[in-house]
C-alpha positions in Angstrom: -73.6 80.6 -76.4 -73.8 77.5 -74.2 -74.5 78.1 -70.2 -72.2 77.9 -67.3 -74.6 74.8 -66.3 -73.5 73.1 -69.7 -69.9 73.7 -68.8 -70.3 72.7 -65.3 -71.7 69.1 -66.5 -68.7 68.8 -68.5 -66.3 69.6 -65.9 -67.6 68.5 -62.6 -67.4 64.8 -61.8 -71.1 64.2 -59.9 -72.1 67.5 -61.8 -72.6 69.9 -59.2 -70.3 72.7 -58.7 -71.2 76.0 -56.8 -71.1 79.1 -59.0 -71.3 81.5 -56.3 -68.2 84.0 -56.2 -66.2 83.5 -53.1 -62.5 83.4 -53.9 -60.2 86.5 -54.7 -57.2 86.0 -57.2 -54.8 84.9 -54.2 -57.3 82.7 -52.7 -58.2 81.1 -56.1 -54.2 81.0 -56.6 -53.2 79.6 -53.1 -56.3 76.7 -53.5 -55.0 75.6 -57.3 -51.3 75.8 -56.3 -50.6 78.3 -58.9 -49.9 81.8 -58.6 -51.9 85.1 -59.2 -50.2 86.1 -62.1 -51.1 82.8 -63.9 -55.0 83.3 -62.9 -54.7 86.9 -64.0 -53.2 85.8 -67.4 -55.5 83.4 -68.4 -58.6 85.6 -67.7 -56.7 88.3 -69.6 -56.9 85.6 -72.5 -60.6 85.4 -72.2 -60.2 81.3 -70.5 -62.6 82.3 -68.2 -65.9 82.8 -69.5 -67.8 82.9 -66.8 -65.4 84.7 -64.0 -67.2 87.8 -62.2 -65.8 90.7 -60.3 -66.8 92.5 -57.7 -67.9 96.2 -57.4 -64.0 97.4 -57.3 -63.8 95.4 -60.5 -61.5 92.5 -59.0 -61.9 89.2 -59.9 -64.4 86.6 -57.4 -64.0 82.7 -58.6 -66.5 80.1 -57.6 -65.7 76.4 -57.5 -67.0 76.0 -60.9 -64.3 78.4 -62.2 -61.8 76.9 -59.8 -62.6 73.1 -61.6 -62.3 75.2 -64.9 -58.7 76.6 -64.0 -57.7 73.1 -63.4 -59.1 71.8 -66.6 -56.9 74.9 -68.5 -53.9 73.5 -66.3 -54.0 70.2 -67.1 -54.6 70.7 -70.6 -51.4 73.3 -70.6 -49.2 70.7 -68.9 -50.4 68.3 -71.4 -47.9 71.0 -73.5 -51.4 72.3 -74.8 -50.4 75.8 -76.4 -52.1 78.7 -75.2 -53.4 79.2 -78.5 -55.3 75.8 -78.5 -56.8 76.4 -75.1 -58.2 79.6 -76.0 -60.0 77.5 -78.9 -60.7 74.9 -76.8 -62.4 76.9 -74.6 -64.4 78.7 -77.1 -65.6 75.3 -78.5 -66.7 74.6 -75.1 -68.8 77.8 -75.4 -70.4 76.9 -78.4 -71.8 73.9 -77.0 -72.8 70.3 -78.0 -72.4 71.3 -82.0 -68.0 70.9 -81.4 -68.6 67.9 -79.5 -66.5 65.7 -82.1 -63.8 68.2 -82.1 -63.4 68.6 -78.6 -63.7 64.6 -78.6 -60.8 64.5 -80.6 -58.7 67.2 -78.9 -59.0 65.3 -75.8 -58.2 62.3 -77.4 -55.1 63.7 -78.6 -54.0 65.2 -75.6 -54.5 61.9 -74.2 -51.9 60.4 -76.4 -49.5 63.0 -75.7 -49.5 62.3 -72.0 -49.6 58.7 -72.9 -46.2 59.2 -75.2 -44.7 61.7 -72.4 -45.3 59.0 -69.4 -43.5 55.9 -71.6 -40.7 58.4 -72.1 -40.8 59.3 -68.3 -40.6 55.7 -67.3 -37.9 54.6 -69.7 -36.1 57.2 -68.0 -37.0 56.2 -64.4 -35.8 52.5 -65.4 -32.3 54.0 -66.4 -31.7 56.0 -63.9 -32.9 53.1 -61.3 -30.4 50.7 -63.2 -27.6 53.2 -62.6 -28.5 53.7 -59.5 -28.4 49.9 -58.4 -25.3 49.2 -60.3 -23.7 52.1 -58.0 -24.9 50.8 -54.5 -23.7 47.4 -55.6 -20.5 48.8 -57.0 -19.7 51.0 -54.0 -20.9 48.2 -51.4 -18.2 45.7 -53.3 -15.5 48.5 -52.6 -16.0 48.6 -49.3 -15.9 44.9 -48.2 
């Protein structure tokens, strides 16, 4: 099993993240703009490895687990499946051996943001079009 350090390197930008517990569940939440249940969920699915609790057995993130919820996030609004983030993940923890894979997942989940911003635009350029033939339309009735 690889080391938080290992993770952190893949996670962190400049590669230094604290790993020192500091932030409860609402705390965590209220910082990643999600809410406790979500947090909650997703360490009940095991996506965070390296979370630790406290003596009453509640949950303390660090920054590195706060850059690690955000990874999850982004990879579930990518319309990454639960399922494939909890492998994901457990690649992750097997270390540089799923490198390719993980590679490739990426990759892919690249593509599918890729495909999702082209559709998002298209539809941005209609809906601009429609709106400028309505403000021109509307400032002809009025004349």
């Amino acid at each position: 099993m690889v080391n938080l350090n290992d993770c952190i390197l893949s996670i962190a930008e400049n590669g230094e993240l604290s790993q020192t517990p500091k932030y409860s569940v609402t705390k965590a939440a209220k910082i990643l703009g999600l809410s406790a249940y979500t947090l909650r969920y997703y360490d009940s699915l095991n996506l965070f490895p390296f979370l630790q609790r406290d003596q009453n057995d509640k949950r303390l993130f660090s920054d590195a687990d706060l850059q690690w919820a955000k990874l999850i996030e982004c990879l579930r609004n990518a319309n990454m499946s639960i399922k494939d983030v909890q492998h994901y993940v457990k690649l992750c923890l097997e270390g540089n051996d799923t490198l390719d894979e993980r590679l490739k997942i990426i990759s892919q989940q690249e593509q599918t943001l890729i495909d999702s911003i082209t559709q998002l635009n298209n539809q941005l350029a209609l809906l601009r079009f429609k709106k400028q033939y309505y403000e021109n339309t509307h400032k002809h009735q009025n004349k």
